[in-house]
C-alpha positions in Angstrom: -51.9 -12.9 -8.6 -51.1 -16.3 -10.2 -49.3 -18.7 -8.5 -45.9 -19.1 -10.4 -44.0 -21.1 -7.5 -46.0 -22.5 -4.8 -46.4 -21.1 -1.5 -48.3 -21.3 1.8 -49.7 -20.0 5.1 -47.9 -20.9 8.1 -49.8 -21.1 11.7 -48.7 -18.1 12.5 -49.8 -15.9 9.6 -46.5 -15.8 7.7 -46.5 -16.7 4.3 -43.6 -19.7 3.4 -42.5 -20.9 0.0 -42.2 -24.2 -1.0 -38.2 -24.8 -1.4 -38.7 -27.6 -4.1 -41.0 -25.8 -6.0 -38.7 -23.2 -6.0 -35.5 -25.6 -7.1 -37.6 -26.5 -10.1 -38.7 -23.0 -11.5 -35.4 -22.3 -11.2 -34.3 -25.7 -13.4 -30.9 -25.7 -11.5 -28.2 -28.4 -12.7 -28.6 -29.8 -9.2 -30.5 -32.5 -7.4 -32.9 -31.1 -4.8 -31.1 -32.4 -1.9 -27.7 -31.4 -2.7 -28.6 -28.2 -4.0 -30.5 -26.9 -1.0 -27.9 -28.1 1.3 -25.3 -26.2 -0.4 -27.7 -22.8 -0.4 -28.4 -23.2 3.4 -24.2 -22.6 3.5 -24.8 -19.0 2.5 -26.0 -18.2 6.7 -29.4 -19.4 6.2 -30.4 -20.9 10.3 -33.0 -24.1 10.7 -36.4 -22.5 12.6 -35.7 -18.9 11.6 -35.0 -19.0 7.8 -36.6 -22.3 6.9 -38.5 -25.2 8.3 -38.0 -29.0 7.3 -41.4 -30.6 6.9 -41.9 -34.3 6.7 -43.3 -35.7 3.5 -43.9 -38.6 1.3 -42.5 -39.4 -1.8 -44.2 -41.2 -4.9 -43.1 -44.2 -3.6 -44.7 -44.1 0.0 -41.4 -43.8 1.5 -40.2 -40.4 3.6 -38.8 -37.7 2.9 -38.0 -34.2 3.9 -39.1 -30.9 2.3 -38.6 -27.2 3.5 -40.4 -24.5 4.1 -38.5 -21.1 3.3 -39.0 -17.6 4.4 -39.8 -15.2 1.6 -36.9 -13.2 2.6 -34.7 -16.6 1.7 -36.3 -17.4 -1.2 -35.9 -14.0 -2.7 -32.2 -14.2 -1.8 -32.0 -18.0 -3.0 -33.1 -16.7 -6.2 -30.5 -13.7 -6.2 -27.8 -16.0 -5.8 -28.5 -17.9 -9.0 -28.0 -15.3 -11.7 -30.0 -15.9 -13.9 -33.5 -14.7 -16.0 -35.1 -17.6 -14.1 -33.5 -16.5 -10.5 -34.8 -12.7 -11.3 -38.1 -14.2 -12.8 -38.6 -15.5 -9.5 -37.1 -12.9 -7.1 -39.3 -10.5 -8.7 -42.2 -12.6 -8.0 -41.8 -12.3 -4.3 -41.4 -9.2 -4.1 -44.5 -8.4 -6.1 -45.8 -11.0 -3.5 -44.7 -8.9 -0.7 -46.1 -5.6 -2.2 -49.9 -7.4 -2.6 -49.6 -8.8 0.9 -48.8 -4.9 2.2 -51.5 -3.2 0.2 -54.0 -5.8 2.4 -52.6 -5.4 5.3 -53.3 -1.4 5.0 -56.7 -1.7 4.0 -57.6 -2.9 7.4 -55.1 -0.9 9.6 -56.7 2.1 11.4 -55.4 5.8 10.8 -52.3 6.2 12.3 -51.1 9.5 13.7 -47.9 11.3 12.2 -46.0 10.8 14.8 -46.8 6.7 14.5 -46.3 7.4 10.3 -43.0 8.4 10.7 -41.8 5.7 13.2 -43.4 2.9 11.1 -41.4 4.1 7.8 -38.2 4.1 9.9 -38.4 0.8 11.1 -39.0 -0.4 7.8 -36.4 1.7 6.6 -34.2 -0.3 8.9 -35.5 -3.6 8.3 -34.7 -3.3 4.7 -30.8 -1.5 5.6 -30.3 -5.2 7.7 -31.9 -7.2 4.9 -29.5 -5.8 2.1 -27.0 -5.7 4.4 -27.4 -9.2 5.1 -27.3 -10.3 1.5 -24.3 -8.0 0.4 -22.4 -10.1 3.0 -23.6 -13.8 2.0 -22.9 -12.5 -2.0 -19.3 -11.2 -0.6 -18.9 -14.3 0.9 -20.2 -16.2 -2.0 -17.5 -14.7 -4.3 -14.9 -15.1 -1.9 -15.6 -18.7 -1.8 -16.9 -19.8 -5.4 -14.7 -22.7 -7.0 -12.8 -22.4 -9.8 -14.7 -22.4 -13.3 -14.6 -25.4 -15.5 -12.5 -22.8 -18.1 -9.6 -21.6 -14.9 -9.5 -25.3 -13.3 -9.0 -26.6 -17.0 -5.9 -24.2 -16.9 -4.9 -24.9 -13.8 -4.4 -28.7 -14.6 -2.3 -28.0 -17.7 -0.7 -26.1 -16.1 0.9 -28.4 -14.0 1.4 -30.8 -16.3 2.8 -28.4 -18.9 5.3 -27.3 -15.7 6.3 -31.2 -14.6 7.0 -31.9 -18.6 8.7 -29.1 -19.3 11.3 -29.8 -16.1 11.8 -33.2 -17.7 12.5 -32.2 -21.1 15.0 -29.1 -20.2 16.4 -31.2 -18.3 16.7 -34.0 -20.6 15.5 -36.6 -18.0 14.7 -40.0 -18.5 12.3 -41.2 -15.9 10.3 -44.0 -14.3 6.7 -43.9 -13.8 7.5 -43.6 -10.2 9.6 -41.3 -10.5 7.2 -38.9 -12.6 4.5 -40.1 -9.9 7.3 -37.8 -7.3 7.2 -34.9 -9.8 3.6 -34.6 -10.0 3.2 -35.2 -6.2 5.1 -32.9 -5.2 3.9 -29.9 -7.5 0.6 -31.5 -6.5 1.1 -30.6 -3.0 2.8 -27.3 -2.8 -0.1 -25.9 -5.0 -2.5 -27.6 -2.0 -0.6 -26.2 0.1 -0.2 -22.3 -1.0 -3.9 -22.5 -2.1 -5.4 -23.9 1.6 -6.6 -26.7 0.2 -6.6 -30.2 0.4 -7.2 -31.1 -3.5 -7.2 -29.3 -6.2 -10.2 -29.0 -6.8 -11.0 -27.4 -4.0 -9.6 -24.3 -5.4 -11.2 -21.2 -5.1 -11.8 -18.3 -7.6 -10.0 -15.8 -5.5 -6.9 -17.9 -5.8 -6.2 -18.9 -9.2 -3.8 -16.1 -10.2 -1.9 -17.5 -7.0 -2.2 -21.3 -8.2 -0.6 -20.3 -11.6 2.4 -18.0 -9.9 3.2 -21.3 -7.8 3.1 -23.0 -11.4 5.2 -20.8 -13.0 7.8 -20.6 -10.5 7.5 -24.5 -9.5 10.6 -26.2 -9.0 10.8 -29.6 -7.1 12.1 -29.8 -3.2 15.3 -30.9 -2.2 13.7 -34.3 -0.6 11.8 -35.1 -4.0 15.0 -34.8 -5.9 16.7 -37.8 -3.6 13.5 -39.6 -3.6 13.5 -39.5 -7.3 17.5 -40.6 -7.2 16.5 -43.6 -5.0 14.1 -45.7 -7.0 15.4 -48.6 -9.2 16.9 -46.9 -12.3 18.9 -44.2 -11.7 18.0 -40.3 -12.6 19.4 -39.4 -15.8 20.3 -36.2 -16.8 22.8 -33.6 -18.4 25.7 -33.3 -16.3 26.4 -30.3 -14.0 22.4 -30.8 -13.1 
C-alpha cells in the first residue's frame, strides 16, 4: 500500500500516525498547534490516544510533534467533513484491514469455540469504538460555535434591536448613553446564552440569542443610568 499520510511502528508493535502529516493532508484552515490542541478537546487522553515526541524544527530550535493512535486519526479525520477527512479515514481503515490479513497468515488454527469468542470481542471492541465516536460527534454539535452566516445575524441583530428602541422612541442620545444600550442588550444575551462574549455562542443556542433579541427591552437600572449622564434623555412624553 502506498503511503498517503505518514505513519510508524511504535516499540511495542502498534502502528502510530504522524499527527502533522495528517493536519496537512487534511489542508485544514488552522495552524498545527492550535488545531490539534482544539481536536485533543473531543476526549482524546495523553499516553493512551496520542504521544508527544520531541523534535526539531528547520531552524534547529524544539518543538513537539504527536504520535496518534489509528483509532484517533480515523476519528480526527471523521470530524472534519470533508472529501479530504473521508480520503483519509478510509485510508486507515484500509490500513487496518492489510495489517489484519498479516496478522492471520501467521496465527495457528483456532478451534470453533476460540472462532466464536474472537469475533465477539471484536464485535465489542468495534460497539465501544462507534460508541465512543457517536458521543464526541454529539458533543461536537452540542458545542460547535456559531457559523460566520448565524453570528453575522446575531450582531445585527442587536444593533437593529438598540436602533430601533431609539428611533420609536424618538430618543436623542449621547455616545455614552448608546454605549448603556448596547451594554446592557450585550449582557443579557451573555447572560441567557452562558457565555461570557458573544462570540462564544454556540450553535445550539442561536434560536435562543434571537428570542432574547426580539423581546429585548432595557433594565430598569440602565434606564436611570442613561437619565444620569450630562445631557438629559429625550424622548416623547408619557415614555
Amino acid at each position: 500500500m502506498n503511503e498517503l499520510i505518514k505513519t510508524f511502528k511504535q516499540d511495542d508493535g502498534t502502528v502510530a500516525v504522524d499527527a502533522r502529516d495528517l493536519h496537512d493532508f487534511l489542508e485544514v484552515g488552522k495552524d498545527f498547534s492550535n488545531w490539534f490542541k482544539g481536536m485533543i478537546e473531543y476526549g482524546f487522553t495523553e499516553g493512551q490516544d496520542f504521544t508527544p515526541i520531541s523534535a526539531k524544527s528547520r531552524g534547529g530550535r524544539p518543538r513537539i510533534e504527536y504520535a496518534m493512535t489509528l483509532d484517533m486519526a480515523k476519528e480526527l479525520s471523521m470530524i472534519q467533513r470533508t472529501p479530504k477527512g473521508k480520503q483519509a479515514r478510509e485510508y486507515f481503515i484500509a490500513m487496518e484491514k492489510q495489517a489484519k490479513r498479516q496478522a492471520q497468515q501467521v496465527v495457528l488454527p483456532m478451534t470453533p469455540e476460540e472462532k466464536l469468542l474472537l469475533v465477539m470481542e471484536n464485535a465489542n471492541r468495534a460497539n465501544k469504538r462507534l460508541t465512543g465516536v457517536e458521543e464526541r460527534m454529539d458533543d461536537f454539535e452540542q458545542n460547535r460555535r456559531l457559523e460566520s452566516g448565524d453570528y453575522t445575524a446575531v450582531s445585527h441583530g442587536v444593533s437593529k434591536a438598540v436602533r430601533e428602541y431609539i428611533q420609536d422612541r424618538h430618543l436623542q442620545l449621547t455616545k455614552e448613553q448608546r454605549s448603556a444600550l448596547y451594554k446592557d442588550i450585550n449582557g443579557g444575551l451573555n447572560q441567557v446564552c452562558g457565555v461570557r462574549a458573544r462570540i462564544q455562542i454556540k450553535a445550539k443556542d442561536f434560536d435562543k440569542a434571537m428570542r432574547f433579541i426580539d423581546d429585548w427591552q432595557p433594565s430598569t437600572a440602565t434606564k436611570m443610568m442613561m437619565q444620569q449622564t450630562e445631557l438629559p434623555l429625550a424622548g416623547v412624553a408619557g415614555d
